[in-house]
VEXDREN-2710 file (C-alpha; in Angstrom, 1 decimal):
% VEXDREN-2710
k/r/px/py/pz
1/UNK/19.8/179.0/8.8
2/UNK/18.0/175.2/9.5
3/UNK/16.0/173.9/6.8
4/UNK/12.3/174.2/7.8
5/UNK/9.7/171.2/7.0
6/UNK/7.4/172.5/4.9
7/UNK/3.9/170.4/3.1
8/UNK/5.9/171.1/-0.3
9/UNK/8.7/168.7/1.0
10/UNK/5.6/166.1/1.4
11/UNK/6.3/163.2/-1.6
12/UNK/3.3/161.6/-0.8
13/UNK/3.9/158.9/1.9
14/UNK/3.7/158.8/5.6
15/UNK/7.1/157.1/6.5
16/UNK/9.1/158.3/4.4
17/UNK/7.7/161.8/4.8
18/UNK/8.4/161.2/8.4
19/UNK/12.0/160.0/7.6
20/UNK/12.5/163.3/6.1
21/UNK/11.5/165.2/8.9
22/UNK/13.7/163.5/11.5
23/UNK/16.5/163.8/8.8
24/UNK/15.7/167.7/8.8
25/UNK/15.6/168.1/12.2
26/UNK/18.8/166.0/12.7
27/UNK/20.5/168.3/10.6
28/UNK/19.3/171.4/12.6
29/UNK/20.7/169.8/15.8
30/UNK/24.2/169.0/14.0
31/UNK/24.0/172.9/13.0
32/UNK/23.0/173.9/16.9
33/UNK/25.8/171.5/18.2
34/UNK/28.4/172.7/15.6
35/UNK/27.4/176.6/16.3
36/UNK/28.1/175.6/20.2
37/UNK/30.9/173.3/19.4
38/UNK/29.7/170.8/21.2
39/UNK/32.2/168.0/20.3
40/UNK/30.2/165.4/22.0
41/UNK/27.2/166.2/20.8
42/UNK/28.1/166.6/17.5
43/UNK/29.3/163.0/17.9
44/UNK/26.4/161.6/19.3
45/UNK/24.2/163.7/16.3
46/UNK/26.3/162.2/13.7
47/UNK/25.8/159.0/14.9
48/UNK/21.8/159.2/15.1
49/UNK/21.9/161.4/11.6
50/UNK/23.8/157.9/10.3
51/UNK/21.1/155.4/11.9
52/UNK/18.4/157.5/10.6
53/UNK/19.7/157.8/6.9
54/UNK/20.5/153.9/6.9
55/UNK/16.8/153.1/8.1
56/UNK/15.6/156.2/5.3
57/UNK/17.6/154.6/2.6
58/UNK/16.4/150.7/3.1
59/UNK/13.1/152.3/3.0
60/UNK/13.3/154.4/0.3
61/UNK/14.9/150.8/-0.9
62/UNK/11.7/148.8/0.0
63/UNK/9.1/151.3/-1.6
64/UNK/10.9/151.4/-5.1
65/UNK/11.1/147.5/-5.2
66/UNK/7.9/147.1/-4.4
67/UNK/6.6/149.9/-6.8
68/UNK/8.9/148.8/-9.5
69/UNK/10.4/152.1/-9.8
70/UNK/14.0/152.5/-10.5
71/UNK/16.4/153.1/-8.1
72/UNK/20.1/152.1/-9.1
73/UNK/20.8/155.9/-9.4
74/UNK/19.3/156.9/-5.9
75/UNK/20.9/153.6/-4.5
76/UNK/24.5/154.8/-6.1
77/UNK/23.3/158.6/-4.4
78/UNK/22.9/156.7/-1.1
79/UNK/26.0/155.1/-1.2
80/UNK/28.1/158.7/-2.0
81/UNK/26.2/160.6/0.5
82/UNK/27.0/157.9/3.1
83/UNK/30.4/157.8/2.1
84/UNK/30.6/161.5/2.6
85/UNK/29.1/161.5/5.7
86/UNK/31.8/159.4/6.9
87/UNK/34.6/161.2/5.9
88/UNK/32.7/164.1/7.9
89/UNK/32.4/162.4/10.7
90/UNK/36.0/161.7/11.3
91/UNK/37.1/165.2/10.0
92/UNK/35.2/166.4/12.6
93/UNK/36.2/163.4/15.3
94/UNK/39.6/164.9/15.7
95/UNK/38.6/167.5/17.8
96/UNK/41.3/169.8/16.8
97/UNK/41.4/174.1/16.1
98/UNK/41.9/173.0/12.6
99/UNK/38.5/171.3/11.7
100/UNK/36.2/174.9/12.2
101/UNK/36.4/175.0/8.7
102/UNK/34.8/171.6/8.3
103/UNK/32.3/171.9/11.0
104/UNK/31.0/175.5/9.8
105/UNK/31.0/173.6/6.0
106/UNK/29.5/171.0/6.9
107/UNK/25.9/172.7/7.8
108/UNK/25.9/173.9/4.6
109/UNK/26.4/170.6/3.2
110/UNK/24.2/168.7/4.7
111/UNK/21.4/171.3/4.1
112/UNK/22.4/171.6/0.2
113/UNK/22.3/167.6/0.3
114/UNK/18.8/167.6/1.9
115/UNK/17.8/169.8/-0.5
116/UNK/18.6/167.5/-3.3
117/UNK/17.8/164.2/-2.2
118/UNK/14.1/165.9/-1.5
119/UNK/13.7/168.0/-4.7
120/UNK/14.8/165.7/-7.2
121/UNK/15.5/162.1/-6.1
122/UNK/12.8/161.5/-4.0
123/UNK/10.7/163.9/-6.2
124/UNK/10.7/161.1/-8.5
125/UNK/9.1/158.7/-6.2
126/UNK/6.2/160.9/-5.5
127/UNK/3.8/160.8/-8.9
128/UNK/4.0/156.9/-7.9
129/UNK/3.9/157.3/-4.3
130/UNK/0.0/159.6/-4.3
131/UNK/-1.4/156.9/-6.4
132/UNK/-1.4/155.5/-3.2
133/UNK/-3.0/156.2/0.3
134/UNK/-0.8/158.2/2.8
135/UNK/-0.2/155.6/5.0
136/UNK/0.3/153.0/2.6
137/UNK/3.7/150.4/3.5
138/UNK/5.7/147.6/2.1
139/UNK/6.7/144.6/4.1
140/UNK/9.9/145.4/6.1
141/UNK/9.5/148.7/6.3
142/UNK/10.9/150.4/9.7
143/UNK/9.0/152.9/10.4
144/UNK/10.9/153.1/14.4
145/UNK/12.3/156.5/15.0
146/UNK/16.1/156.5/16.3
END
């Protein structure tokens, strides 16, 4: 079952709340395409789930430098979780009877990585973040959805 937004997910910021719910609903359409296996449009999901964690991450990125909180640990979280999503990607790529296994695990993956990042990386951000207002930003922000 997809991950559901839900105002408890909310760290306390506008854009990167709003990173999270594209992220979120990214990962329902990769479960969708992967439950219809839809090759192509698993491709094509992958592909914007990849854009949209880049764009998350330098933001993510941005706030913490600007905020001065510590990030080499969520920076070294990005770079696995990239990594992984790779490795995914071209599992899944070769279109072959012998990938179901990775496609089916990979729902689960992404949703127990979701999860995660939410709950406790980004947790950390938030006591910071809601001394803020909602819609506060740092220069160089992207706020543009993919």
């Amino acid at each position: 079952m997809a991950m559901q937004w839900t105002e408890q997910l909310s760290i306390g910021n506008e854009i990167l709340d709003s990173d999270h719910k594209e992220l979120i609903e990214l990962a329902r359409c990769i479960e969708c395409s992967i439950n219809a296996l839809e090759h192509s449009a698993l491709a094509r999901d992958f592909k914007l789930l990849k854009m949209c964690m880049n764009r998350h991450f330098l933001n993510e990125e941005l706030f913490a430098d600007n905020l001065n909180i510590p990030f080499a640990e969520h920076d070294l979280e990005h770079k696995n979780i990239l990594t992984a999503v790779d490795l995914i990607r071209r599992e899944i790529g070769k279109n072959s009877e012998e990938n179901v296994f990775t496609m089916e695990s990979c729902n689960q993956f992404l949703q127990n990585w979701l999860i995660k990042h939410l709950n406790e990386s980004d947790l950390l951000m938030k006591p910071i973040l809601q001394t803020r207002p909602y819609t506060f930003k740092v220069e160089g922000v992207f706020a543009e959805r993919t």
